[in-house]
Structures are given as C-alpha cells and as structure tokens.
N, CA and C of each residue as an Amber inpcrd file, in Angstrom:
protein
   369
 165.3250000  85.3430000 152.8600000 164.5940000  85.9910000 151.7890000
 163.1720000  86.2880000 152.2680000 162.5350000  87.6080000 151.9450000
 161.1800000  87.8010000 152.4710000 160.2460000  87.7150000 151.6240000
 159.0010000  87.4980000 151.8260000 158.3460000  86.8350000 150.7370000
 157.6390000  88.2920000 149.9090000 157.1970000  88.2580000 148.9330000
 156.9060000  89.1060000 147.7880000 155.9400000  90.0380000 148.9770000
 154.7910000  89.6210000 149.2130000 154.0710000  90.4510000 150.1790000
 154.4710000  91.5270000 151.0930000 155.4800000  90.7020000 151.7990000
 155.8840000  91.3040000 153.3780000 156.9960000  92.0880000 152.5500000
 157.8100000  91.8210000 151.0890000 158.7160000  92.5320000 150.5930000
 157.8550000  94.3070000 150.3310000 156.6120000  94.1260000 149.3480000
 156.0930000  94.8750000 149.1340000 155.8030000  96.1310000 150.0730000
 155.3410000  95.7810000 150.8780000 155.0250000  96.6250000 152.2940000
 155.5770000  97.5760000 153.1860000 157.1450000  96.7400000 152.4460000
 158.2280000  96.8310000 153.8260000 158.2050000  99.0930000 154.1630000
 158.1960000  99.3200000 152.9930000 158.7890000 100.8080000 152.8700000
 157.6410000 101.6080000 153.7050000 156.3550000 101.1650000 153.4560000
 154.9690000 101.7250000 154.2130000 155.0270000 101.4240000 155.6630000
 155.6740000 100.4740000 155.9290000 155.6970000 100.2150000 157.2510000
 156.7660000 100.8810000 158.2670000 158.0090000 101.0150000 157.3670000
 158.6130000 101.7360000 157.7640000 158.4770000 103.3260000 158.0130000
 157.2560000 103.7300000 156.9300000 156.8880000 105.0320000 156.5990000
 155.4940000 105.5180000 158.2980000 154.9710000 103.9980000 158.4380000
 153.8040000 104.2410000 159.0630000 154.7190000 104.0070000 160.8100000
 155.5170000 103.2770000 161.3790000 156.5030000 102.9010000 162.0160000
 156.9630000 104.4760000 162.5090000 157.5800000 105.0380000 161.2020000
 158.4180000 106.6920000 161.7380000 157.1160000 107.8010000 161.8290000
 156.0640000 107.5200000 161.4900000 154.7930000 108.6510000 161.5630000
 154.0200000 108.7070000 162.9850000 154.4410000 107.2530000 163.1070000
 153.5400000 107.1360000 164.4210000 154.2410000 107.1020000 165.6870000
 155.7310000 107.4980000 165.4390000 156.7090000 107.4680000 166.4600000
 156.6840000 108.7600000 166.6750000 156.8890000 109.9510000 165.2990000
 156.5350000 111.0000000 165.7290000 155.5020000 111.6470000 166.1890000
 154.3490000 111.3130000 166.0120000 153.0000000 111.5820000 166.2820000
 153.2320000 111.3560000 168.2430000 153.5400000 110.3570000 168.5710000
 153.2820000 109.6110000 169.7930000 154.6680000 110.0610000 171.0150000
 155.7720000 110.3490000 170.6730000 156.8510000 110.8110000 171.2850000
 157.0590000 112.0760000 171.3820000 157.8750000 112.5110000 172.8480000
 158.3030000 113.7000000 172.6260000 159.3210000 114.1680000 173.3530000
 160.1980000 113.2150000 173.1020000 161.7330000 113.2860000 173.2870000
 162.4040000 113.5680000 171.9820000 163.4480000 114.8180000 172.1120000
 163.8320000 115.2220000 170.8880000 164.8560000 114.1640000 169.6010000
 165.6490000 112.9560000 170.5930000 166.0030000 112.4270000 169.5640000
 165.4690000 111.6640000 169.5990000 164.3470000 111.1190000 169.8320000
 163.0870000 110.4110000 169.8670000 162.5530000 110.8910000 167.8020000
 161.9740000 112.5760000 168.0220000 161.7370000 112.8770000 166.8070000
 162.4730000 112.7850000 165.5550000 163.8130000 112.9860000 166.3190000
 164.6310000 113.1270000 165.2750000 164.7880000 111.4280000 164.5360000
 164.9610000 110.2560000 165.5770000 164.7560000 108.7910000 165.0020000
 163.5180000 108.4520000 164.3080000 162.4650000 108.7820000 164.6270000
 161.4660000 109.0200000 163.9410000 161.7380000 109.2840000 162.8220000
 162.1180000 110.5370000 162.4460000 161.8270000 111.4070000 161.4240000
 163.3620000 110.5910000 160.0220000 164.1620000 110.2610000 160.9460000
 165.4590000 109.3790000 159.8340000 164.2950000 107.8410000 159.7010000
 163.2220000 107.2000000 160.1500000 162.6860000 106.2250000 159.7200000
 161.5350000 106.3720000 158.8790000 160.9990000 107.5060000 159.0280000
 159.8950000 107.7910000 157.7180000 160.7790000 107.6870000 156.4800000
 162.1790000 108.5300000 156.6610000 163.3180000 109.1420000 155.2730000
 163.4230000 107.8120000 154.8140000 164.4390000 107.1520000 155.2950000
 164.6390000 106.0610000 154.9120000 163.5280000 105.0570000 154.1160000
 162.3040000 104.8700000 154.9580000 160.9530000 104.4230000 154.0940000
 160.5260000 104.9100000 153.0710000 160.6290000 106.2760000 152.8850000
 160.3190000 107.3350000 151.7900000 161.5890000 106.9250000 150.6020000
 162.8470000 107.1090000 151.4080000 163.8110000 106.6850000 150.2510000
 163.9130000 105.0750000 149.4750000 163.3170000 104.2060000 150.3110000
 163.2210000 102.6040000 149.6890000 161.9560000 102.5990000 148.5720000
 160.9750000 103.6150000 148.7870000 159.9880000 103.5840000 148.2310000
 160.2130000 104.5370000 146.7200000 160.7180000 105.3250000 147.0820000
 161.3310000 106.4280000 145.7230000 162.4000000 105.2980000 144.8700000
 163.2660000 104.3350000 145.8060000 164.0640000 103.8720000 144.9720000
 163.0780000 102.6400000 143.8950000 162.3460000 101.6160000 144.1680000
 161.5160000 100.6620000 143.8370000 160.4520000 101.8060000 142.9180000
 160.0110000 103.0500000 143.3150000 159.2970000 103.7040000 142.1580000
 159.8580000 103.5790000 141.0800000 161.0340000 104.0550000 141.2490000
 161.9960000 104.9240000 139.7470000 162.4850000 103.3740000 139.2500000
 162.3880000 102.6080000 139.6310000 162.9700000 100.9540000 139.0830000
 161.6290000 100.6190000 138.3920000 160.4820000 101.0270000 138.7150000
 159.5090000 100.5670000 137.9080000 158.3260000 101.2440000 136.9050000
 159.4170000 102.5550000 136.6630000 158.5910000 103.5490000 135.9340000
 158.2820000 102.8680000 134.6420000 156.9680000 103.3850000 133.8210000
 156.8620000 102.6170000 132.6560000 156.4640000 103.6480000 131.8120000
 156.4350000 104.8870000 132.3830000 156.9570000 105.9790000 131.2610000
 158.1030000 105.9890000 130.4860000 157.8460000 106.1420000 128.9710000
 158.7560000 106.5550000 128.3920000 159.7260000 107.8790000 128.8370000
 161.1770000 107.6840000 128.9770000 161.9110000 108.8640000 129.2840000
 161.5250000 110.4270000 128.5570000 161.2100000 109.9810000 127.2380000
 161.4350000 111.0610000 126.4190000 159.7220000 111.9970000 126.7340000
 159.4190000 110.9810000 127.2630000 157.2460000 111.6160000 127.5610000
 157.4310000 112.3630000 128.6450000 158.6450000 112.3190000 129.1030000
 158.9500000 113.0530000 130.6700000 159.0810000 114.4570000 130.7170000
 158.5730000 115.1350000 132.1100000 158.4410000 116.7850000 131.1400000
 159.5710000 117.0410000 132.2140000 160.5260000 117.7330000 132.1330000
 161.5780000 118.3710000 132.8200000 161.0020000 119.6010000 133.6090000
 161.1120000 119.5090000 134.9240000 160.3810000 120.7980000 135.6530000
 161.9380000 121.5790000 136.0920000 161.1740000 122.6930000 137.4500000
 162.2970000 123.6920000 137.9120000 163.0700000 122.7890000 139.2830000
 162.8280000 121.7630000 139.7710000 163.0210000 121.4510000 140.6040000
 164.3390000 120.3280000 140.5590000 164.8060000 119.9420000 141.3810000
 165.7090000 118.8110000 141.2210000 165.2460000 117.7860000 141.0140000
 165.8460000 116.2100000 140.8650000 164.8800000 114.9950000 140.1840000
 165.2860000 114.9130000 142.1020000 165.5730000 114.6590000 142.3690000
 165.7080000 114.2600000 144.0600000 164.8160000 115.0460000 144.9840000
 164.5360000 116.4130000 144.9560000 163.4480000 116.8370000 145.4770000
 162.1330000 116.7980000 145.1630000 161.9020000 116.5360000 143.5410000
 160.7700000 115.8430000 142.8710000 160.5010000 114.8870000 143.1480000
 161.0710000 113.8290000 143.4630000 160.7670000 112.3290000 144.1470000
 160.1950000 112.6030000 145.1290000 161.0600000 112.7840000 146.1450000
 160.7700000 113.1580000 148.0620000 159.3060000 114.8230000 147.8120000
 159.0760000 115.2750000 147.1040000 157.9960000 115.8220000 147.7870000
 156.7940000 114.9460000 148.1690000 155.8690000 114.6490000 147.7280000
 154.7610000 113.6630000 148.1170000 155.4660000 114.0330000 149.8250000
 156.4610000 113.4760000 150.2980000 156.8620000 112.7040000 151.2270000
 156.9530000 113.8140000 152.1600000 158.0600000 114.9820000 151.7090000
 157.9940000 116.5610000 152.0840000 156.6770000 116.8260000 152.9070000
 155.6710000 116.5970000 152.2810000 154.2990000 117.1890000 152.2670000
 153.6680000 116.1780000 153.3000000 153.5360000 115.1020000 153.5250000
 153.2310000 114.2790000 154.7070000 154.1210000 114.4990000 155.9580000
 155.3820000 114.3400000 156.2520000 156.2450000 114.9940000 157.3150000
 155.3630000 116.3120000 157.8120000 155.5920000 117.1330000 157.0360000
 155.0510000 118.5740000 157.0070000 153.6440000 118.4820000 157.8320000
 153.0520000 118.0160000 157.3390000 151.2680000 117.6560000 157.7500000
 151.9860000 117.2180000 158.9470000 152.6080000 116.0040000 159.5190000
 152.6570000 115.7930000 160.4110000 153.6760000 116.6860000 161.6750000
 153.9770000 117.0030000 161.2470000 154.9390000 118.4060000 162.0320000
 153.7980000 119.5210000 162.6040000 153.0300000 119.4860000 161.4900000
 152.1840000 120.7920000 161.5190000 150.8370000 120.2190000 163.1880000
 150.4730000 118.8460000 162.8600000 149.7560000 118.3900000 163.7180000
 150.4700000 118.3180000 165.3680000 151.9250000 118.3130000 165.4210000
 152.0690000 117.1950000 166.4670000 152.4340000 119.6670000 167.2900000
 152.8140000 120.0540000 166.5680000 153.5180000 120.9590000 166.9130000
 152.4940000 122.2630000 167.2470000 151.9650000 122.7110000 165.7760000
 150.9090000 123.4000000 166.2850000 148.8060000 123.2330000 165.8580000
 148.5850000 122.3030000 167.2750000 147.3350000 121.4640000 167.1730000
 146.1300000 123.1170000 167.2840000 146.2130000 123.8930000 166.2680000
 145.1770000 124.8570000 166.5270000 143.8880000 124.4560000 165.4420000
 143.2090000 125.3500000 165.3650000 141.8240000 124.6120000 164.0580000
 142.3880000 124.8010000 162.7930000 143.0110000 126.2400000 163.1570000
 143.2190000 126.9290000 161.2810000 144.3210000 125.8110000 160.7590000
 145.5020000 125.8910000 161.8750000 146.8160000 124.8300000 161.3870000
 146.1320000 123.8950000 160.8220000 145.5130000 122.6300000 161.7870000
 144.6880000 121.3760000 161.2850000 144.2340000 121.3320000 159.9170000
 143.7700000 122.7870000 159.5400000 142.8950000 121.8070000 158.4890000
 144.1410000 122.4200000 157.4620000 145.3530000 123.2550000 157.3190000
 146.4490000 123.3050000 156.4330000 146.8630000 121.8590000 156.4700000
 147.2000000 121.0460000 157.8930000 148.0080000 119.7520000 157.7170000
 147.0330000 118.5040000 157.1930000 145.6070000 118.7930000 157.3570000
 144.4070000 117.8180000 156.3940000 145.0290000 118.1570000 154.8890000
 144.8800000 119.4190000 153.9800000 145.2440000 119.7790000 152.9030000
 146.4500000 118.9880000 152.1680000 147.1650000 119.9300000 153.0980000
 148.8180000 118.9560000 152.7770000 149.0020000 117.6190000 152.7530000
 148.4990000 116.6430000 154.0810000 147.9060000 115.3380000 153.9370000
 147.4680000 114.3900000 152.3770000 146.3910000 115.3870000 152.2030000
 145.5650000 114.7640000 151.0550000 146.1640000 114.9630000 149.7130000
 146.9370000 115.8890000 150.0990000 147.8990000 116.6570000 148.6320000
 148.9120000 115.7820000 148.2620000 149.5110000 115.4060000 149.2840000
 150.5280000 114.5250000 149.7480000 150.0850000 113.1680000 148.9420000
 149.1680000 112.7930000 149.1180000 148.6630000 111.0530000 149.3030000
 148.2460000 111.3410000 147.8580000 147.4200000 112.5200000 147.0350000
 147.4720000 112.4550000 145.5660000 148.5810000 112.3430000 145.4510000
 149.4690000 112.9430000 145.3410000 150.4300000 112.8150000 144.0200000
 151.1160000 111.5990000 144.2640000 151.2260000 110.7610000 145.5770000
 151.6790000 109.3160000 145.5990000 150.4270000 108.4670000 144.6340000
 149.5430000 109.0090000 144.9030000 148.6560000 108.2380000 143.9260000
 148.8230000 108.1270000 142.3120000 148.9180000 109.3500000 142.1740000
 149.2240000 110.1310000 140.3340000 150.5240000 108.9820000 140.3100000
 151.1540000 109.3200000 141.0280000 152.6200000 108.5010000 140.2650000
 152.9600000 107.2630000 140.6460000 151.7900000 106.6870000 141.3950000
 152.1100000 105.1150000 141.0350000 150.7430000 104.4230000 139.5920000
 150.4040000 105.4270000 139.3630000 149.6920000 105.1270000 137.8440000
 150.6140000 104.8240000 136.8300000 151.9010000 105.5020000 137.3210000
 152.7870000 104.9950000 136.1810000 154.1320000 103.7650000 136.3330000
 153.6090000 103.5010000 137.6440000 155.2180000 102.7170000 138.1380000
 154.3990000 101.0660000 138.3840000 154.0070000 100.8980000 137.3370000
 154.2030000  99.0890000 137.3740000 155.0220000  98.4580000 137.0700000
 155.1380000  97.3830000 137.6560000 156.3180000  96.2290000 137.1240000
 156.3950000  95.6280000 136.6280000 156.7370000  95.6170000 135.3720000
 156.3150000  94.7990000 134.0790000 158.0300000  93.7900000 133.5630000
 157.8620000  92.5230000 133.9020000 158.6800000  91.5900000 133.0800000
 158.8680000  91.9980000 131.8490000 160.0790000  91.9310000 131.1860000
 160.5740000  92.1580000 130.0750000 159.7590000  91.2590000 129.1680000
 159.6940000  91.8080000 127.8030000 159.1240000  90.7570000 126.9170000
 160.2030000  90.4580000 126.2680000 160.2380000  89.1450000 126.0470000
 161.2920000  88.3110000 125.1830000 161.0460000  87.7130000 124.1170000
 161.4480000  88.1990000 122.7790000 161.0210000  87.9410000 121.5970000
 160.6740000  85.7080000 121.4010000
C-alpha cells in the first residue's frame, strides 16, 4: 500500500517522467513510450478528478465536445506545447508552445477548484 502522499503524486510524476522523456530523447519509439506515459498519467489523473468532482451534475453545462475529449484537453494542450518545443525550436513556434503551456496549466487549475475530496456526511 502507498502512502497518501506518494499516492497523491503518483499521476504528476508519471506526467513529468513522460514530458521529460520526450523533451530529452530522440529515438522514435523512445517518443512514442514517452508519449503512452504522459497518457496514462493524464488518464489516472482525469480518472481521480471525475471521482472527486463536487459539482452538482445538474450545474454542469453540456458543451460541443465529447466528455472524454473534454477531460484530456488541458492534457492535449501540454503534449502539444511540448511537441511544438522538441520539434519546431523557432522564436514564433516558442512562444505558441509558452501560450498553449500556460493555457494548458489554467484550465488544470480552473478544474481542480472543483474536484475536492470530501468524506460523506453521515447523518
């Protein structure tokens, strides 16, 4: 059993683990292992979000997108940034994959405003 801490972490590490494999390698299934260990981190982290949403369902606004590609963008958008850096390092690219970056890291921000973990209350 891992302890609450090192539990917490685990998905970022895995996320920071596949970012910095791609960043640093450049053997193609090198990227490609990379790029299945960010997913996977991205997907442990989407799953533990949606387990601890504390929005009401019904407050939820239904967009055009799928609920599965709505999760994974944030995530979309960091890959991307990092694709954009490792692939084409010019000035104009850079500061699109800064943008995307920061765009990225809001909306992980926005939506863990709503995903605390709150114990049931028991009458």
């Amino acid at each position: 059993m891992l302890t609450k801490p090192l539990y917490e972490i685990l998905p970022f590490g895995y996320m920071a683990l596949g970012s910095s494999s791609f960043i640093a390698l450049d053997i193609n299934y090198a990227l490609v292992a990379a790029t299945v260990v960010f997913v996977l981190g991205a997907r442990i982290y989407v799953m533990r979000s949606q387990n601890r949403r504390t929005d009401s369902a019904r407050r939820r606004k239904s967009g055009y997108l799928p609920e599965m590609i709505y999760n994974f963008l944030p995530f979309i958008y960091l890959i991307a940034a990092l694709a954009i850096f490792k692939f084409l390092p010019k000035d104009l690219y850079s500061i699109l994959a800064i943008c995307l970056l920061s765009y990225g890291l809001y909306i992980l921000v926005r939506r863990s405003l709503y995903r605390r973990h709150q114990l049931p209350i028991t009458p």
